[in-house]
VOGU-3710 file (C-alpha; in Angstrom, 3 decimals, decimal comma):
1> xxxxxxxxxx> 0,000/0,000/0,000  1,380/3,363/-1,028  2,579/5,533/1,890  3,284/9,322/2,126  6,184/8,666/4,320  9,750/9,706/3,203  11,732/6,876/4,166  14,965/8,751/4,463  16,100/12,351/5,732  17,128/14,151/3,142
11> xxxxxxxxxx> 20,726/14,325/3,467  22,452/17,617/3,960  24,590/19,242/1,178  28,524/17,473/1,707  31,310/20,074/2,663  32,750/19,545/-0,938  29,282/20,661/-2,498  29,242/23,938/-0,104  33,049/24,464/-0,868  31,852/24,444/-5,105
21> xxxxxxxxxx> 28,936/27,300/-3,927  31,221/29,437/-3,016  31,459/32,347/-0,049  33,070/31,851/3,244  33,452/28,413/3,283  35,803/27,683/0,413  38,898/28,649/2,671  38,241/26,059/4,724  41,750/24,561/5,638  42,244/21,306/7,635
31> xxxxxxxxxx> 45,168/22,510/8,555  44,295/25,995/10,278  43,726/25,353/14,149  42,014/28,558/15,457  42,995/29,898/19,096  39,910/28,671/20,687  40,357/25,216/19,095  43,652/24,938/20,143  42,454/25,955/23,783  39,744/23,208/23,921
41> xxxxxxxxxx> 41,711/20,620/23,017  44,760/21,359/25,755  42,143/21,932/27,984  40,483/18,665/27,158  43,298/16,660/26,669  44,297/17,602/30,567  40,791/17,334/32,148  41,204/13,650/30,299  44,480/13,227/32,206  43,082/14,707/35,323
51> xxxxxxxxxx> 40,050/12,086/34,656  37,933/15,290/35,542  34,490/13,713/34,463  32,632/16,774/35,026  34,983/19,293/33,277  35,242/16,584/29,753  31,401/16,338/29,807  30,855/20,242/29,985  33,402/20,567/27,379  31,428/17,632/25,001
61> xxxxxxxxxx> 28,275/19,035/25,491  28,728/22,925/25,750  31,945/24,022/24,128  32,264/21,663/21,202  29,082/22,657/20,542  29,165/26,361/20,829  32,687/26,091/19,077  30,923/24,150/16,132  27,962/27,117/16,066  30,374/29,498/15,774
71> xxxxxxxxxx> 33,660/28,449/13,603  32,451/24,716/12,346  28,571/25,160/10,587  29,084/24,188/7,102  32,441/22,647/7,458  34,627/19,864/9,695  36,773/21,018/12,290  40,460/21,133/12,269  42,148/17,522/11,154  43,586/15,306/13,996
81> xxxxxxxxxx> 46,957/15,696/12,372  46,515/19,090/13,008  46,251/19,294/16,688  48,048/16,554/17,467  51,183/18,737/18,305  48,941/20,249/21,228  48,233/17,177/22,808  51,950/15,641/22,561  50,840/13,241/19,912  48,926/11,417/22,199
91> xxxxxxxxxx> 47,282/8,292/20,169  44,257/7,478/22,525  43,454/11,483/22,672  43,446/11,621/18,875  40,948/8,676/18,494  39,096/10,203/20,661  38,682/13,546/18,784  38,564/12,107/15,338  35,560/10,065/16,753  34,053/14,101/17,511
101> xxxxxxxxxx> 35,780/14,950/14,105  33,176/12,267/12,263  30,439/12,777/14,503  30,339/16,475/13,897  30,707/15,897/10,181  27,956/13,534/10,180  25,491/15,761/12,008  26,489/19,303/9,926  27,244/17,837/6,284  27,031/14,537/4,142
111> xxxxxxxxxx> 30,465/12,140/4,507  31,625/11,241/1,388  32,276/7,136/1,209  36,144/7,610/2,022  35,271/9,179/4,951  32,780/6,872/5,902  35,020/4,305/5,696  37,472/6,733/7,601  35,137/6,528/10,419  34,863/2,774/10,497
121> xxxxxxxxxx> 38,408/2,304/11,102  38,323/4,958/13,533  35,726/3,303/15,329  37,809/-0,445/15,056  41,128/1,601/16,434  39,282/3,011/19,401  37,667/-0,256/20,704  40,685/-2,106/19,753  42,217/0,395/22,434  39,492/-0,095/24,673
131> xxxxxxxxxx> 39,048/-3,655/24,104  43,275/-5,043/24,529  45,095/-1,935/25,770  45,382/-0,735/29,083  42,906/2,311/29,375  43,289/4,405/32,768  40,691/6,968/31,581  37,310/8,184/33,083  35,098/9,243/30,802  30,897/11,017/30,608
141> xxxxxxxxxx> 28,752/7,851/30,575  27,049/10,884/27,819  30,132/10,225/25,583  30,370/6,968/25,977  26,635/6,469/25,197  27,167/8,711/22,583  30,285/6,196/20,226  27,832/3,594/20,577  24,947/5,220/19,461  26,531/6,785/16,825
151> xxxxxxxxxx> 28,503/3,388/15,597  25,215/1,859/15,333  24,001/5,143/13,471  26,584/5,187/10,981  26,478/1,426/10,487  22,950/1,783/9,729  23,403/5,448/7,529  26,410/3,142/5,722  24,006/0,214/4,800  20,960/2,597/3,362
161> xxxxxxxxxx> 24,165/4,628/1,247  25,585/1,556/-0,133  22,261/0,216/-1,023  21,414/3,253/-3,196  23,173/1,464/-6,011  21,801/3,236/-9,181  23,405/6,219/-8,949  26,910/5,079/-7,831  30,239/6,445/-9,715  32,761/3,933/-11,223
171> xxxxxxxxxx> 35,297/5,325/-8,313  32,836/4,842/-5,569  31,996/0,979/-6,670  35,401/0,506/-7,221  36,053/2,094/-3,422  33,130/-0,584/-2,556  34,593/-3,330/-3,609  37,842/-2,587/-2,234  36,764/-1,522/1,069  33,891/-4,738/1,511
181> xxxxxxxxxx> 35,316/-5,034/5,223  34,143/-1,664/5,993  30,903/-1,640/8,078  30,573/-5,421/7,469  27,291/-6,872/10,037  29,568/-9,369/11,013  32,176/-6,780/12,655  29,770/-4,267/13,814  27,987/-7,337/15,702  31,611/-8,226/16,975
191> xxxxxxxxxx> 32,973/-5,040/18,630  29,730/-4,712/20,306  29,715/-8,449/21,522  33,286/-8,264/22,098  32,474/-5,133/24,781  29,922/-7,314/26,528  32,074/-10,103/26,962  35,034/-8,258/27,757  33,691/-6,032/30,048  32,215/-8,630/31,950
201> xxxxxxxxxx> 28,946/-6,319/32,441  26,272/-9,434/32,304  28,873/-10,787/36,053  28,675/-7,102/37,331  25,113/-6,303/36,721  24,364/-10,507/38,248  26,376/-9,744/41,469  24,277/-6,128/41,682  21,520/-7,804/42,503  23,245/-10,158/45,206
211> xxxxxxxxxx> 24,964/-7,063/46,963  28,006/-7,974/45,639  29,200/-4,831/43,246  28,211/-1,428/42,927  27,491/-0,324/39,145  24,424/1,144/39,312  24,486/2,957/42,230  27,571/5,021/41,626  25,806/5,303/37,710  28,835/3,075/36,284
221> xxxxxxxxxx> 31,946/5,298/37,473  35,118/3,950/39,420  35,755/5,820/42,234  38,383/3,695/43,328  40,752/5,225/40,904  40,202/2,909/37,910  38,142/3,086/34,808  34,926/3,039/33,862  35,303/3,149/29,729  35,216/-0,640/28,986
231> xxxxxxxxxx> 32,154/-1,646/31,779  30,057/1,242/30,754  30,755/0,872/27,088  29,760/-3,391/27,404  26,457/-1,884/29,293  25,341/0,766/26,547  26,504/-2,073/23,750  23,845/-4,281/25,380  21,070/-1,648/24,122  23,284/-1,166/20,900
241> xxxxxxxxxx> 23,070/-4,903/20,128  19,251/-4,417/20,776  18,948/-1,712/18,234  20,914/-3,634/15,806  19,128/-6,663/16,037  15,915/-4,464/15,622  16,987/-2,900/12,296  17,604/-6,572/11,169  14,389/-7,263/12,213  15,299/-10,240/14,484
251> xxxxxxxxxx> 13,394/-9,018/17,454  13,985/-12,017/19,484  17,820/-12,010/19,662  17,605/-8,313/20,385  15,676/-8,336/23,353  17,570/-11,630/24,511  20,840/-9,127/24,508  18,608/-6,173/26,647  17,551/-8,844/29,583  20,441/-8,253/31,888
261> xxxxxxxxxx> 19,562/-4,722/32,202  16,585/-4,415/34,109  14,469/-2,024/32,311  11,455/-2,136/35,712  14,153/-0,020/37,645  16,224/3,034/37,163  19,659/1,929/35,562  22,676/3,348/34,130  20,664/3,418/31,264  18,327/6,263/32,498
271> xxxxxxxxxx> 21,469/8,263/33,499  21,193/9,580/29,319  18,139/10,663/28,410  19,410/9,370/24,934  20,208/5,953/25,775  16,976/5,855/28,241  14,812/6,659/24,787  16,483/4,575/22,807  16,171/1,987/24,971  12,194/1,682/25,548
281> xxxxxxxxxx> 11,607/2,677/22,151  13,451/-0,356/20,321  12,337/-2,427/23,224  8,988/-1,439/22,813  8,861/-1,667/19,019  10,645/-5,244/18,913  7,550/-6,433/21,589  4,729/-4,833/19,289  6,048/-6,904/16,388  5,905/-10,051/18,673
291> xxxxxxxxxx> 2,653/-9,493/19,396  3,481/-8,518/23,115  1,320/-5,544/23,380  0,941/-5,140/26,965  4,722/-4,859/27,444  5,078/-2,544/25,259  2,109/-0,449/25,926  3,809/-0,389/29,721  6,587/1,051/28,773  5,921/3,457/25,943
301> xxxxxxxxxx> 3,193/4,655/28,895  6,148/5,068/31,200  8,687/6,836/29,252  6,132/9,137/27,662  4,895/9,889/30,993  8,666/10,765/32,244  9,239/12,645/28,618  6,174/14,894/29,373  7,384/15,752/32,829  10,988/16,543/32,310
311> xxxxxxxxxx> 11,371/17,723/28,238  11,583/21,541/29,529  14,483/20,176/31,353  16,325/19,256/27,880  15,455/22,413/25,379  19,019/23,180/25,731  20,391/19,701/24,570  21,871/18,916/21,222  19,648/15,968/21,612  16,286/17,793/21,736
321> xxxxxxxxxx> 15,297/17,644/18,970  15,678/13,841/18,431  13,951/13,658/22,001  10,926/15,051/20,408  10,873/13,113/17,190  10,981/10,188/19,055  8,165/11,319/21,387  6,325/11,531/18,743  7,151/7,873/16,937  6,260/6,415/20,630
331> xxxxxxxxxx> 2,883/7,744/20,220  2,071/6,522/16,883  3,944/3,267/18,288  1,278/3,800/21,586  -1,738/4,170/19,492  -1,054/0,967/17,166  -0,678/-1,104/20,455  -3,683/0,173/21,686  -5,517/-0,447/18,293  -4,317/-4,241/18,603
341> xxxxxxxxxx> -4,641/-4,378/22,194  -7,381/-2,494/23,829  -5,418/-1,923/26,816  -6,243/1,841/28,393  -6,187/1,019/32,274  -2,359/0,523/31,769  -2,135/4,110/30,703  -1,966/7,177/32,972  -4,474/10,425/32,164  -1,880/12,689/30,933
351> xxxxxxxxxx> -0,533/10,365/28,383  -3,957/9,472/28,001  -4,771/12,747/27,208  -1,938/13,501/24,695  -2,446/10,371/22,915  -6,281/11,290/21,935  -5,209/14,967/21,110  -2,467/13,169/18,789  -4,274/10,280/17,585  -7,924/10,225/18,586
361> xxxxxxxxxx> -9,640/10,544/15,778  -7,123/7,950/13,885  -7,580/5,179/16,662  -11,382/5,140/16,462  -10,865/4,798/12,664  -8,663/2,052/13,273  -10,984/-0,286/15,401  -12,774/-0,773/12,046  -11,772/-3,514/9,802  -11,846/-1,744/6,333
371> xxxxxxxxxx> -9,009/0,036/4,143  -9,197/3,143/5,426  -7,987/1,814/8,955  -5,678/-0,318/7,235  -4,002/2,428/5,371  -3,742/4,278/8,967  -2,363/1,503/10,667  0,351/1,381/7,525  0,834/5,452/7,451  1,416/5,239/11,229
381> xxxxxxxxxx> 3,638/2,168/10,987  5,881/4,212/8,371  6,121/7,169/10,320  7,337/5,534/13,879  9,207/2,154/12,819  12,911/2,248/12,972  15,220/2,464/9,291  15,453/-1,048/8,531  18,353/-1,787/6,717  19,543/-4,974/4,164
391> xxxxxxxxxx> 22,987/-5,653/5,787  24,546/-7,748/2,663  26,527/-6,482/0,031  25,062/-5,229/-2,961  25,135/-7,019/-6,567  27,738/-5,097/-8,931  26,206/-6,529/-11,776  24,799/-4,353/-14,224  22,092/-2,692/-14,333  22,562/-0,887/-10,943
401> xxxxxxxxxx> 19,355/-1,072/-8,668  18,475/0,546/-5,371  17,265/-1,923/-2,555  17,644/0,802/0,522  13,539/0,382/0,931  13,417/-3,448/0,546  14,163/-4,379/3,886  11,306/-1,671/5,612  8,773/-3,346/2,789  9,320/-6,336/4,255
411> xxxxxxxxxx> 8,663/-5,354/7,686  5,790/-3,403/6,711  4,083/-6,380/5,191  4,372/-8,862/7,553  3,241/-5,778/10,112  -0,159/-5,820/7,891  -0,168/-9,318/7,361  -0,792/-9,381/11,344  -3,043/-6,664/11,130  -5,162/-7,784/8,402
421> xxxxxxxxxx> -5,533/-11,329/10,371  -6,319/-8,870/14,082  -9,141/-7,237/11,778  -10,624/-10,504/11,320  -11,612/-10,509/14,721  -12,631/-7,610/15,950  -16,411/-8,224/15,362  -15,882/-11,163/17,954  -14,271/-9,173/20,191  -17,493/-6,605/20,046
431> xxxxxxxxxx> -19,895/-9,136/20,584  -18,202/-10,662/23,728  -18,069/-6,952/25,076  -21,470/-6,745/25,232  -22,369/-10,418/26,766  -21,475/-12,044/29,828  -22,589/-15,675/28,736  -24,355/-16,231/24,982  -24,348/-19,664/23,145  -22,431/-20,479/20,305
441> xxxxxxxxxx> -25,711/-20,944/17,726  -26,440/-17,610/18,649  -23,491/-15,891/18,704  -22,358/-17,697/15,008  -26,069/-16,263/13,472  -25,263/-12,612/14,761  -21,893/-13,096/13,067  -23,720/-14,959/10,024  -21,079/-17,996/9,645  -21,760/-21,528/10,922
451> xxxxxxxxxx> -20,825/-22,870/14,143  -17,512/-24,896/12,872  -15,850/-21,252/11,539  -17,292/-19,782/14,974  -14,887/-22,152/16,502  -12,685/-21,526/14,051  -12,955/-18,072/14,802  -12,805/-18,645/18,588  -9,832/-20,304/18,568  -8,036/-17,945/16,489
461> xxxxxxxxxx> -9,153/-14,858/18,673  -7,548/-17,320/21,440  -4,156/-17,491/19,600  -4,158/-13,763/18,713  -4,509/-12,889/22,315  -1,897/-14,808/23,711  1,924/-14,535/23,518  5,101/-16,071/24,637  7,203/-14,019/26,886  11,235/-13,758/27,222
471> xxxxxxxxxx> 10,935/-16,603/29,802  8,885/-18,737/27,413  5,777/-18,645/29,424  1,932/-18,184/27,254  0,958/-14,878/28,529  -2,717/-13,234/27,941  -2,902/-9,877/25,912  -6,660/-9,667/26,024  -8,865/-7,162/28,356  -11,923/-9,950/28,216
481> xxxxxxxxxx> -11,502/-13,803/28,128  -13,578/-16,265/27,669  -14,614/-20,008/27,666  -16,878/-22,974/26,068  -18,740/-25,405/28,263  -21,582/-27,457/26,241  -21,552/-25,457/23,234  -22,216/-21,975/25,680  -19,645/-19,339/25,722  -19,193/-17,877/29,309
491> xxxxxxxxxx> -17,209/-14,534/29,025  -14,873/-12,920/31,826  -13,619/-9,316/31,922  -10,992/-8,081/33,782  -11,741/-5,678/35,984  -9,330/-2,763/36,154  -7,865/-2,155/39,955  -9,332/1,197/40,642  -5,809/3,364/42,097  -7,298/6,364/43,596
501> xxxxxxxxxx> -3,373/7,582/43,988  -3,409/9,535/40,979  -6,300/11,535/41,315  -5,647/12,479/44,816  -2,032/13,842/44,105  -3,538/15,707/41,740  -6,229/17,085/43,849  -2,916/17,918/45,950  -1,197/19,714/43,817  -4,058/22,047/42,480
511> xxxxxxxxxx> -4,610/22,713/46,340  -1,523/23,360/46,835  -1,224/26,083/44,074  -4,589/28,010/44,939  -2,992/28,060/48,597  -0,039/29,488/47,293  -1,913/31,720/44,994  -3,906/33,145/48,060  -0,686/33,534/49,916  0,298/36,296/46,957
521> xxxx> -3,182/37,999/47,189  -2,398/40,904/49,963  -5,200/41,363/51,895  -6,230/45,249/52,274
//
């Protein structure tokens, strides 16, 4: 079914294409280290020494990106050869900026395929570091988050790029060929495994829970004087192997890799709002398209909830924008569930409230079971699923065809395959709404089929409702259930918990601001 959804950003001009326009930018010299530059990266390279944590995270966060404003917009920042004399050379220090170096150009302009490839063996030099050297460094867990997040994102920009094969030049398919290493599944899945394994994170986060370490609780960092790089790096490649796993569309294997981290509780995860979305959102998505809607529909409530309490708190954060984007896809993602899985009492009123602003009108066209809700339940599906991406290599044989969307088709299908089968039953699901016992002759001549495809029917609505969970235990979906006892169907409803809590701390709070209202109100 034809969608109005762009599938991919449009990408922004590359720095060679702004150097061609002309104006200020064509000076731009790799070379030419500015004062302030020079300053930022002596002043980082010592906080790194010093292992001041707070000091390097300021400097990520607010300098390199005022500095980038300012000197960097429509061109990459100095070259690591550059300021390597400021920073006496230092090897680990220079991985560490060209990772910035690639990130920044990645964000601002469009890489070219050398420098993605660049970037890749960057990214293999760092971890290789990380992975058999001896690191003494203390690093943000924001930065940290931040190389996984953006390995997986260029692993997954690299895949949608090379798959674009029609309009390739004979240099860049020659580069493609040469380079087939580069970005390869296999080694993207490796460094990450390797930095679970390595890291021994699964041990750390085991003996947590017996009272044995302390990893969550002092949010990943060694106080003790070691490092932190490799354990927190093996704990945010846990939800980078679940993201990965998602754009492959093996949902299964990806949530098997999130299970040590216990997503019910605060974590290290939740210590980046970044990592903390990215987490619940693939983990949500990857339980939708197992059919486990009440998990997800818990925690899309949950984060959405937290998002709508604290986003004022991140307008300020290079991330903001991505924060609200993904808001956004967790709603559509919210309002499919909820279409599928009729499952309000596990949402709280505010979200509640957003959600039919948002998607009211949409969700009661969904409940029927004709195109029109199909095509919603498609348009939505577009708009929040991740970029699904076709990780082989591509054929070199002419002619030259794209096959960036093939992978998200096939998602998208068997997505309304499940759908169209869900449809099929929603006329049951009415009927045993509105009954608390009614017999199956009666019940197959309001739905005008005989009694066989009633059970048919049943049966399937039985199957549909039900799920296995990541322990492999047949869990129930379904707001109403039912049973057959001498050809009579007895119905039971769940009855919602009423939880009073809610309403009362609202009451509270409204209280509380008319007192304090009154309070300002001088009496004469």
């Amino acid at each position: 079914m034809a969608s109005n959804y762009e599938y991919d950003d449009a990408a922004p001009a590359s720095y060679e294409d702004v150097q061609r326009q002309g104006g200020q930018d064509t000076a731009y010299d790799p070379n030419f280290v500015p004062d302030s530059v020079k300053s930022f990266v002596v002043h980082m390279y010592r906080h790194i020494r010093e292992k001041n944590v707070y000091e390097i995270h300021q400097m990520c966060e607010t300098s390199f990106q005022t500095l980038s404003e300012r000197l960097f917009k429509d061109t990459p920042w100095p070259s690591v050869e550059a300021i390597a004399p400021f920073v006496d050379n230092d090897h680990v220090f220079c991985l560490l900026y060209r990772e910035m170096w690639f990130r920044h150009l990645y964000a601002r302009l469009s890489p070219t395929l050398k420098q993605r490839i660049d970037s890749y063996d960057n990214y293999c030099s760092l971890f290789q570091v990380v992975l058999h050297g001896v690191v003494n460094m203390q690093l943000p867990n924001q930065w940290l988050w931040d190389m996984v997040d953006e390995f997986v994102y260029q692993f997954q920009s690299f895949c949608q790029y090379r798959a674009k094969m029609k309009n390739k030049t004979e240099q860049e398919i020659a580069l493609l060929k040469q380079h087939e290493k580069a970005w390869n599944v296999y080694g993207v899945l490796n460094f990450l495994q390797a930095l679970v394994e390595k890291s021994t994170i699964i041990q750390i986060l085991e003996q947590e829970k017996e009272g044995l370490e302390q990893f969550t609780a002092t949010d990943g960092y060694d106080y003790s004087g070691g490092s932190n790089v490799l354990k927190v790096l093996g704990y945010f490649s846990m939800v980078g192997l679940l993201r990965v796993h998602c754009l492959l569309g093996d949902y299964h294997t990806g949530l098997k890799w999130l299970q040590p981290i216990d997503i019910t509780q605060q974590g290290v995860y939740t210590s980046v709002i970044g990592c903390h979305i990215a987490t619940i959102y693939h983990y949500g998505f990857a339980n939708l398209m197992l059919r486990r809607y009440v998990d997800a529909v818990r925690e899309f409530n949950k984060i959405l909830l937290y998002i709508y309490k604290t986003k004022q708190y991140h307008q300020k954060s290079a991330q903001y924008e991505q924060l609200l984007k993904k808001n956004e896809q967790m709603y559509a993602l919210l309002a499919v569930s909820l279409s599928l899985c009729p499952q309000t009492k596990l949402v709280d009123e505010s979200v509640n409230s957003q959600l039919r602003e948002k998607y009211g009108e949409k969700m009661m066209r969904m409940q029927r079971s004709d195109d029109e809700a199909f095509g919603i339940y498609d348009e939505l599906f577009s708009y929040a699923c991740p970029k699904f991406i076709t990780p082989s290599a591509p054929s070199f044989e002419e002619p030259l065809v794209n096959y960036n969307q093939d992978a998200y088709r096939l998602q998208l299908k068997m997505f309304l395959y499940e759908v169209k089968q869900q449809q099929l039953l929603s006329g049951v699901r009415t009927f045993l709404k509105v009954y608390s016992s009614i017999s199956l002759a009666k019940l197959a001549n309001y739905m005008e089929v005989d009694e066989p495809t009633l059970r048919t029917i049943l049966l399937t609505f039985k199957h549909k409702t039900h799920s296995v969970d990541s322990e492999g235990k047949i869990i129930s979906n379904a707001d109403i259930d039912f049973y057959i006892n001498n050809d009579m169907i007895y119905v039971v409803e769940s009855k919602p918990a009423k939880r009073y809590g809610d309403f009362f701390l609202r009451q509270i709070a409204k209280l509380e601001g008319v007192i304090n209202d009154m309070d300002r109100v001088k009496l004469e």
